[in-house]
C-alpha positions in Angstrom: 0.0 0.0 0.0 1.5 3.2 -1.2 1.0 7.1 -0.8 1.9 10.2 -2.5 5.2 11.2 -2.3 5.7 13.6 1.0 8.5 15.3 2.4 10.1 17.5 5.4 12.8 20.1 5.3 16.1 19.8 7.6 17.5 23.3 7.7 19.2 25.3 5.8 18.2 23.3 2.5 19.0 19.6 2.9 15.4 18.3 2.3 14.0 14.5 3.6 11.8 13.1 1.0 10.6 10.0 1.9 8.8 7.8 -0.3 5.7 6.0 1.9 5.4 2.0 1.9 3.2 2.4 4.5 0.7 5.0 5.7 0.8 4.2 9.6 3.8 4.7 12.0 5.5 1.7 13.1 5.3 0.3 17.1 8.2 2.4 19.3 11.6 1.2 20.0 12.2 -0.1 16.5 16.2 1.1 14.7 15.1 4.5 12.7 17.7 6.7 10.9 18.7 9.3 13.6 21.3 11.7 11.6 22.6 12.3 8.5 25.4 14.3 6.7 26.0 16.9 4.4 23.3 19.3 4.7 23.1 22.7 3.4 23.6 24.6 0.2 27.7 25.1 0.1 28.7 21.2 1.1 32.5 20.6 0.1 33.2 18.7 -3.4 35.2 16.4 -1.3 32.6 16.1 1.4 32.0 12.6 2.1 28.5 11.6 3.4 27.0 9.7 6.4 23.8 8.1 7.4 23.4 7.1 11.3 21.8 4.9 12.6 19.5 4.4 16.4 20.9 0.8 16.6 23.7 -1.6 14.7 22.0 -2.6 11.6 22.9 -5.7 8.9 25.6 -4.9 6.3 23.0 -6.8 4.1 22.0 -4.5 1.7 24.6 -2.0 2.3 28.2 -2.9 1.9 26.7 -4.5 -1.3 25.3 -0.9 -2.5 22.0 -2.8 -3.5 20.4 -0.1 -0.7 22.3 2.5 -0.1 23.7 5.2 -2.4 24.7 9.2 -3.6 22.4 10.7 -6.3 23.1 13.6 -8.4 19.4 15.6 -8.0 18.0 15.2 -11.5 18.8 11.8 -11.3 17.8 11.1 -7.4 14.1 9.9 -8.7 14.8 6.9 -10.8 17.9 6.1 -8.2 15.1 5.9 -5.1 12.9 4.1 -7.2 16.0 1.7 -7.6 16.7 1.8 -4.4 13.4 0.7 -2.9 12.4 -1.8 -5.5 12.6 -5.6 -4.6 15.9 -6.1 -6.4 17.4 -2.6 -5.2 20.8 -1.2 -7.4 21.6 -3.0 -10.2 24.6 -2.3 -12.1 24.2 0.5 -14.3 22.4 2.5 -11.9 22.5 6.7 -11.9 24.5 6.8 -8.7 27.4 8.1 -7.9 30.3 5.9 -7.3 31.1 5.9 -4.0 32.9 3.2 -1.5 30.9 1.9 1.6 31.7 1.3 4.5 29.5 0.3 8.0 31.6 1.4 11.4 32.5 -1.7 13.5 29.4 -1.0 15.6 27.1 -1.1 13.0 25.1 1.9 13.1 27.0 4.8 10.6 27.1 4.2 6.9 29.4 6.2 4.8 29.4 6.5 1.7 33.2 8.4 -0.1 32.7 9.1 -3.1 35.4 8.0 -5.3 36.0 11.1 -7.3 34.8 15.0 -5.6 31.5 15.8 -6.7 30.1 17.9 -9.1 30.8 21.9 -7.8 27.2 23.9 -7.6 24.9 20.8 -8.0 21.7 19.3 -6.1 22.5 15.9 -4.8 20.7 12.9 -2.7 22.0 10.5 0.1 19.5 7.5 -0.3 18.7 4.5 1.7 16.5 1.6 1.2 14.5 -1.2 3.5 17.3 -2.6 5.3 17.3 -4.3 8.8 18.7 -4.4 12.1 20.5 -7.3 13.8 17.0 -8.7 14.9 15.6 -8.7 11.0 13.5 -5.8 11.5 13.1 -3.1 9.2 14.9 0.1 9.9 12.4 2.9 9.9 12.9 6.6 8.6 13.9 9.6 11.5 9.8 10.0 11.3 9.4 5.9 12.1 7.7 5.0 8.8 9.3 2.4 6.4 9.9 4.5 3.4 12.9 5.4 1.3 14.7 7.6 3.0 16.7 10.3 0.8 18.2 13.8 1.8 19.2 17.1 -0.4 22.1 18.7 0.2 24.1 21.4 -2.7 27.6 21.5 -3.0 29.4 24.7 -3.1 29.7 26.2 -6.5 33.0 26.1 -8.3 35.9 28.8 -7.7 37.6 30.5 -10.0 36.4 31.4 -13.9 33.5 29.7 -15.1 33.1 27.4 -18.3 31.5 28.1 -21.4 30.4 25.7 -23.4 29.7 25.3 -27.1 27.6 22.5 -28.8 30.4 22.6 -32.2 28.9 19.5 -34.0 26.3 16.9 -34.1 25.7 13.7 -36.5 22.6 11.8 -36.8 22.7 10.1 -40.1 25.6 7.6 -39.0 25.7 4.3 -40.5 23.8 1.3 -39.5 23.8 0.8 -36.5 23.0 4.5 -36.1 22.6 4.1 -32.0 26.4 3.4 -32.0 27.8 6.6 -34.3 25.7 9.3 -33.1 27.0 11.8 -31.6 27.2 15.7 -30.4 30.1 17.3 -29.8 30.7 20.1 -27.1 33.9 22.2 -26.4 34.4 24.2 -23.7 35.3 28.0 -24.5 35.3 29.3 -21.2 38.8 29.4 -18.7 37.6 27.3 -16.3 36.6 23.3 -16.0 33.1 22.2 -17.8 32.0 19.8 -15.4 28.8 18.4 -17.5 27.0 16.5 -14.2 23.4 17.4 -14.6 23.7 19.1 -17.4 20.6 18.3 -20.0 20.9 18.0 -23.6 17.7 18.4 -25.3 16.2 17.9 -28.9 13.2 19.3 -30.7 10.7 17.2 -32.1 8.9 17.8 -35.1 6.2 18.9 -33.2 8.2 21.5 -31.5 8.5 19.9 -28.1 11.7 20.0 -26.8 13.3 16.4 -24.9 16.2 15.1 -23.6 18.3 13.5 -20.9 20.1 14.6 -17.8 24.1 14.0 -18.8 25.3 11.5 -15.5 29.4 11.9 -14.5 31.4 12.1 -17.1 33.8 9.4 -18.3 37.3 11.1 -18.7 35.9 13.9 -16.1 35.6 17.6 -16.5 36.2 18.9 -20.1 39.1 21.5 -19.5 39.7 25.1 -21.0 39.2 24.9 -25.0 38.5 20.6 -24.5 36.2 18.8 -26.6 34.1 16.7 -25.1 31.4 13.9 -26.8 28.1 13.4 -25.8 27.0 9.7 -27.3 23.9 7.1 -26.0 24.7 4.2 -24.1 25.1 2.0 -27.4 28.5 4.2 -28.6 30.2 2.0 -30.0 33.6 4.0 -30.6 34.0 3.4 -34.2 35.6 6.9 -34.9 38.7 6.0 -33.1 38.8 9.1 -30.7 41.7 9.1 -28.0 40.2 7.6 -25.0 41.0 10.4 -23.0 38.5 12.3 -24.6 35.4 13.2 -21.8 32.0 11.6 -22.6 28.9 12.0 -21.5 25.7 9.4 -21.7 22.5 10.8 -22.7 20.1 7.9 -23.1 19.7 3.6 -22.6 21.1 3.1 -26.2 20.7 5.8 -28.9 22.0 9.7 -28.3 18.7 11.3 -26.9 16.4 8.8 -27.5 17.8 9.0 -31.7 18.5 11.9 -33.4 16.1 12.2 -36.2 17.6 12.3 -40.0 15.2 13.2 -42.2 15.1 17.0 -41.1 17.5 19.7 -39.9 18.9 19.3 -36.0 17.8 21.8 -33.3 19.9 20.8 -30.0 20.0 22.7 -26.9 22.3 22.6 -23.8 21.2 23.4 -20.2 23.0 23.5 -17.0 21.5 22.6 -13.7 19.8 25.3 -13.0 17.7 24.8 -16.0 18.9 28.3 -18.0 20.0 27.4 -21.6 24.2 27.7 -22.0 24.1 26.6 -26.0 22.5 25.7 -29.0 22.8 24.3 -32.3 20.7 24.6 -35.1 18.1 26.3 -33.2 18.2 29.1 -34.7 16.4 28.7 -37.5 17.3 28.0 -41.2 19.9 25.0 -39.6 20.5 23.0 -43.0 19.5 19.3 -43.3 23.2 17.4 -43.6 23.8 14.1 -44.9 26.6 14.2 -42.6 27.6 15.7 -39.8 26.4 19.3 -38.9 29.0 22.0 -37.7 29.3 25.4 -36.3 32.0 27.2 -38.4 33.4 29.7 -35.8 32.9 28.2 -32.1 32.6 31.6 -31.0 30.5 32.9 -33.4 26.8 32.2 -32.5 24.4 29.6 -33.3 22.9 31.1 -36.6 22.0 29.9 -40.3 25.6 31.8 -41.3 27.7 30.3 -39.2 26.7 26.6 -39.8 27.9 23.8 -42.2 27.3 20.6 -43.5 30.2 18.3 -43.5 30.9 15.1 -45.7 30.6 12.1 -43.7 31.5 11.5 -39.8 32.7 15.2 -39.4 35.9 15.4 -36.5 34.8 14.4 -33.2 36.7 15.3 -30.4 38.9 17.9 -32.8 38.3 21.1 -34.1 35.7 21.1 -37.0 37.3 21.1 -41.0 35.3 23.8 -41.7 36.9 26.2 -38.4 39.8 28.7 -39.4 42.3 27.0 -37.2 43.1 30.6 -35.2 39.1 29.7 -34.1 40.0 26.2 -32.7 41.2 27.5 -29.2 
């Protein structure tokens, strides 16, 4: 038996939601989570984070991560839904990698992540039914059995900020398209492009606009004038790039769900906050390519003038054939 999703506020911003599965408060005296950390809205990048408990629990569920687990906030949904289901984490879960550890005692989880967080970002600390020494369940600090998952923001990052660019895009690849699409970003500003929770978005041919929220990046942050690839799960790296490049995964197999072929591209970049940092093609008269579609001068605005259609694959990862190399940079 199940009830709409409710929540409660620790101060100054760390927020409990708890997803019910049940309605009525369990008896008294039963293990219930009884602290948790971070909290706040300026949490370290390096901040690693802690769940304690009222009694020593079972490692069952936790030290194998099936239970337990750091969300970035756009993804913290479907991670509690993983969480909480029968099965809990499977592989391939939007979490956070992060070792786990239980105290000797048995009552403080902690979860260090193994790389520092993404700088100016929503997160969630989840856990899931486990039990206590005696098999029962472990209630949330309101003594319901629910899902238990806090908010917390990490500082936002020092020093310049990124700026990033969507340069090219190819959605006619050859069969099997899922494993050669591609869009490719690079990063104009003088500071590091951290892409966690960043969207990338298409427009349909209705006009509605859809996408994904971009999980950590493989190769990490996309430095000062980097390129960076943003692919669906079925990339199948037939372009050779150096496998330093960063990437980024934006849907289960092809880039966005597919990129559609059989009319001009309109792509859009957003960062967490939701405002829009870059476009491509959406500014109207984008040309339909047989290959890939690329913005002539990276600097230069996203505008019929200033894009091209290049023969086959285009240059991922690499400045663009078409870009005076004094505009690579």
């Amino acid at each position: 038996m199940t009830s709409p999703l409710t929540s409660r506020l620790a101060p100054p911003l760390a927020l409990a939601l708890l997803l019910p599965l049940a309605c009525a408060d369990e008896p008294p005296g039963l293990t219930r989570v009884a602290a948790w950390f971070p909290q706040g809205d300026a949490v370290p990048t390096s901040a690693a984070a802690t769940i304690d408990l009222s009694a020593p629990v079972s490692p069952e569920g936790i030290l194998d991560a099936r239970r337990v687990a750091l969300a970035v906030g756009p993804l913290a949904k479907a991670a509690a839904a993983a969480v909480g289901s029968e099965e809990g984490l499977a592989a391939g879960a939007p979490v956070i990698p992060c070792e786990i550890s239980l105290s000797p005692d048995g009552r403080r989880i902690t979860l260090q992540p193994r790389a520092p967080l993404a700088a100016g970002v929503a997160h969630a600390l989840l856990l899931g039914p486990v039990r206590d020494l005696h098999g029962h369940p472990v209630l949330d600090p309101d003594g319901r059995r629910r899902t238990f998952s806090a908010s917390f923001k990490t500082a936002p990052p020092a020093g310049p900020p990124p700026a990033p660019a969507l340069t090219e895009a190819l959605a006619a690849a050859a069969t099997p398209q899922a494993g050669g699409e591609y869009v490719e970003l690079q990063n104009r500003g003088a500071g590091p492009l951290d892409l966690t929770a960043w969207r990338l978005e298409k427009r349909s041919a209705s006009g509605a606009w859809s996408g994904c929220d971009l999980p950590p990046t493989a190769g990490g942050a996309v430095g000062p004038g980097g390129f960076a690839l943003l692919t669906g799960d079925a990339w199948d790296g037939r372009y050779g790039t150096p496998a330093a490049l960063p990437r980024a995964t934006c849907g289960a197999a092809a880039l966005a769900g597919g990129l559609a072929d059989d009319r001009p591209l309109e792509l859009r970049l957003l960062d967490p906050e939701g405002a829009v940092r870059a476009t491509l093609g959406a500014g109207g008269g984008t040309p339909r390519c047989a290959g890939a579609l690329a913005l002539v001068d990276p600097a230069g605005g996203d505008s019929a003038a200033n894009l091209a259609c290049l023969e086959g694959i285009g240059t991922p990862g690499a400045c663009n054939e078409v870009t005076p190399p004094a505009r690579c940079d």
